[in-house]
N, C-alpha and C positions, 0 to 999 in steps of 0.2 A: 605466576599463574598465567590466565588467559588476555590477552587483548580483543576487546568486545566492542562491535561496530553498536551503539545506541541510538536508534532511530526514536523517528517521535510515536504518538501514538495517532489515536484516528482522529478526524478533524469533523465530520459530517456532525453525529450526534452532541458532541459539547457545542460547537456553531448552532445548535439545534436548542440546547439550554442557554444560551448566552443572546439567544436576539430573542426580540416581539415579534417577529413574523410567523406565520401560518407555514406550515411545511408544504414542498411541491415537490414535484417530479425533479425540478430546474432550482432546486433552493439552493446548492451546494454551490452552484453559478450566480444567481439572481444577488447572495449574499455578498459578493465582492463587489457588487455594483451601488446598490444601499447601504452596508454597513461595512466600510472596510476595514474600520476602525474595528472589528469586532475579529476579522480573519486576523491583523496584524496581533492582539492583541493577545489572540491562542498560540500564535507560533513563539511569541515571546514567552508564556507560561511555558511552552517544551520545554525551550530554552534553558528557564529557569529550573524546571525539572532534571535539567539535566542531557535530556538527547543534544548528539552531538550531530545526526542529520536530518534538514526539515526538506519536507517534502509540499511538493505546489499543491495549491489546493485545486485542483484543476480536474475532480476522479468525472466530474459529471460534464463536462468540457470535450464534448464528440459531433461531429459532425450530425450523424446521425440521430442521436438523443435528440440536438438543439433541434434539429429541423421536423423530429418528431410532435416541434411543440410552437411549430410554427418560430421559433426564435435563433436560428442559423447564424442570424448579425452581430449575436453575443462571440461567437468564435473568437475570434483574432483581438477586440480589444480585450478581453474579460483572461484570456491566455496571457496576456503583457501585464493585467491589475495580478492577476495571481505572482508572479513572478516580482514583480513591484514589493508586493507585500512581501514576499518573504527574505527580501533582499532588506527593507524599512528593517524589519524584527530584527533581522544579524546586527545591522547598523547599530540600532537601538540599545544592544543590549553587548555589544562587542563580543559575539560569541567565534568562537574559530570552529565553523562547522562546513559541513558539506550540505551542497543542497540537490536533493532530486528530484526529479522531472517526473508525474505519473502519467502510466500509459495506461489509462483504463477497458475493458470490454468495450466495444463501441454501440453494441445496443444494450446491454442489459448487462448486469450481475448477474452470476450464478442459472445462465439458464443457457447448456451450451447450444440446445436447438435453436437461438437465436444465432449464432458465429454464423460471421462471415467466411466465404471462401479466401484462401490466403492471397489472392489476386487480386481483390477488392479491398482486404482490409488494409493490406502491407502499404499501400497511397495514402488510406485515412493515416493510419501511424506515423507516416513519415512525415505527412502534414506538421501532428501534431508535435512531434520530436524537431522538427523546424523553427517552431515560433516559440518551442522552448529553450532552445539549445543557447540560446545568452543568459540566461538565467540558470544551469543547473552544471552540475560537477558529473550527473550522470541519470541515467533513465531507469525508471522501475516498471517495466510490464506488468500492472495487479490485479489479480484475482483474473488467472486464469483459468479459465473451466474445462479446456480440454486441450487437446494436444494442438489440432488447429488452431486454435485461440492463441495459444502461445506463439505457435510457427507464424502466423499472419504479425504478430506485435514484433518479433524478434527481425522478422524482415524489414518492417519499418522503421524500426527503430537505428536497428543498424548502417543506414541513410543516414544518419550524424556523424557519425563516425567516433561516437563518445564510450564508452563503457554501459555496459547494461546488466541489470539485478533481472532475473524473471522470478515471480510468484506466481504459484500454482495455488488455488482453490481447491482443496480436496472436501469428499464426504465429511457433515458433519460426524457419520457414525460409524466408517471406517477408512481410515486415515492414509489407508493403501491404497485409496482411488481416489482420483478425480472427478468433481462433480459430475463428467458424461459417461461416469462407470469404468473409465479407462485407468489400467493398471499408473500407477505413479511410477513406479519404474519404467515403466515401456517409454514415460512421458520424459524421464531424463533423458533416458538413454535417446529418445529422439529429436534433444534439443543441446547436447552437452557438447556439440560440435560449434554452433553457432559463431558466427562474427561476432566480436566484441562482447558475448555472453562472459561476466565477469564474476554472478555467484546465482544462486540459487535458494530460493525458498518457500516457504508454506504460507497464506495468509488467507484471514477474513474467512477462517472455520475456528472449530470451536476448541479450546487449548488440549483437551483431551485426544481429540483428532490428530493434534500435530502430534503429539505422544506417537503417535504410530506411524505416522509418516516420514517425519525426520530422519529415524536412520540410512532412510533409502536414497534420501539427498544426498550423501558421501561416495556412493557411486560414479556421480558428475564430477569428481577431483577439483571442485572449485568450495569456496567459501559458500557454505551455507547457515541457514537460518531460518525464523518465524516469525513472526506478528497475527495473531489471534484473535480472535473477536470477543467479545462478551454479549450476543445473543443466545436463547436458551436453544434455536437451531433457525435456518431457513426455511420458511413456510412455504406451501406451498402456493398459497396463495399472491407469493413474490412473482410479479411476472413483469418482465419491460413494462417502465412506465410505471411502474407502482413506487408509492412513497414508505420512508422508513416505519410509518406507521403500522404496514403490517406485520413487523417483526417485534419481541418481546424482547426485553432485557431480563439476563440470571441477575438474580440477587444474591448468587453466593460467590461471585468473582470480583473479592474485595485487590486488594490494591496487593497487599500478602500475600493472598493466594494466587494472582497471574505470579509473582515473582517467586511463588515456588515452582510453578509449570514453567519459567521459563529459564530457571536454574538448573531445573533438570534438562534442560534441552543444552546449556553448555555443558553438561556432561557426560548428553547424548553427542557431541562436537561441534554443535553451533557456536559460531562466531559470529555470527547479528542478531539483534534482538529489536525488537518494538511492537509496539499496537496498533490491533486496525479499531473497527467500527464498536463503541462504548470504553477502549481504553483509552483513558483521558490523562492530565497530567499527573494526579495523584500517581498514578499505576506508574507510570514513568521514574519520579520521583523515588518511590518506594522502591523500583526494580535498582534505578541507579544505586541506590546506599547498599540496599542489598549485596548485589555486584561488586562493588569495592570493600563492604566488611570481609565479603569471601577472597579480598585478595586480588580479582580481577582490575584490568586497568581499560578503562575505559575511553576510546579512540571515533574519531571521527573515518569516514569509508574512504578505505585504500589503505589507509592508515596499519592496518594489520596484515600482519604476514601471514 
């Protein structure tokens, strides 16, 4: 059958169930500084679950964000604790996995009238692909919203000189576009040249969206893939600087049901799979057994031909 790259799933929302703290703008950061014991403790459930690569927890870790909030000085040490922790959890648990580096939007999710020009962004990413580059096996650009967004992250990124995954953002409600309306195809084709771009994928929309977008990822002749979310869509009321709180979680995207959406996307021809924002380890778990009752062999990244 298939060999299937198993990522982990999202880390913001269970960090979100798993501490006492009050949620912020900066919580995703502030948590590795208070509770580290709580970040090491999720990658180790992946683990357990099953993903065979974890990812920094680092999505809210930008220049820009931090100094949005008056707190810039978190940068550089809170980039080395992330890193830290997920290197503990391998340790811990003697997993032979890969680890990745995220490269998140530098102001905001899902709003691409915030992007930066690729002149100004491609510095911030290179930054941050700097103070990760000891820590990871390769970069994932996430939740990109438009085509600029990705071009500014691939530029920076590529500054490492490591291997890079990009994730596009597409419409919650049609899967052929990109959050800034732009065709997803026009958005391979204008990044499937890239330095060191090594695969290609959908993330952080809603699993029916990727349904529609994925096939157009096979165009880029690299390994692609998905990671999904489990919100019932993005609000509008999401804007820079707002907390998860304005989004709602589905109640019908059981642990079974991602791993039927995302069975059918290996037989739409993905070769990576994982969860972004509300899939937790269960989801993980469930997807991995799935994936091997059907015969799949499941591989940490590079790993697959």
């Amino acid at each position: 059958m298939t060999k299937i790259v198993l990522m982990d799933g999202g880390m913001g929302q269970e960090l979100i169930r798993r501490s006492p703290d009050a949620v912020t703008a900066l919580w995703g950061t502030t948590v590795m500084r208070d509770h580290p014991h709580i970040v090491q403790g999720l990658h180790e459930a992946f683990l357990r679950a099953g993903s065979r690569v974890l990812t920094l927890n680092t999505y809210t870790l930008t220049r820009p964000r931090l100094s949005s909030k008056g707190a810039e000085e978190l940068f550089e040490p809170m980039t080395v604790r992330a890193g830290e922790l997920a290197v503990a959890a391998i340790d811990a648990s003697g997993a032979d996995v890969a680890v990745a580096g995220s490269l998140p939007p530098q102001v905001g999710s899902f709003h691409p009238d915030s992007v930066l020009p690729v002149e100004e962004a491609a510095p911030l990413f290179a930054e941050i692909a700097a103070h990760q580059t000891d820590f990871v096996d390769f970069f994932i650009c996430e939740t990109m919203s438009s085509i600029r967004e990705a071009m500014g992250a691939l530029t920076g990124a590529a500054t490492a000189g490591k291997p890079i995954w990009l994730a596009f953002s597409t419409d919650d409600d049609d899967g052929t576009r990109l959050r800034s309306g732009e065709p997803l195809s026009e958005a391979v084709d204008a990044v499937k040249g890239a330095e060191h771009l090594a695969a290609i994928l959908i993330n952080c929309t809603r699993p029916e969206a990727v349904d529609q977008g994925l096939p157009l990822l096979a165009a880029s002749g690299l390994p692609y893939g998905a990671y999904a979310n489990g919100f019932t869509n993005i609000a509008a009321s999401y804007i820079p600087g707002s907390t998860v709180e304005e989004l709602s979680t589905r109640t019908d995207l059981t642990p079974d049901a991602y791993a039927d959406f995302a069975l059918g996307w290996v037989e739409a021809g993905a070769t990576i799979l994982g969860g972004c924002c509300e899939v937790g380890p269960a989801h993980i778990a469930t997807l991995a057994k799935r994936l091997e009752g059907a015969g799949h062999t499941i591989v940490k990244g590079f790993d697959h031909g």
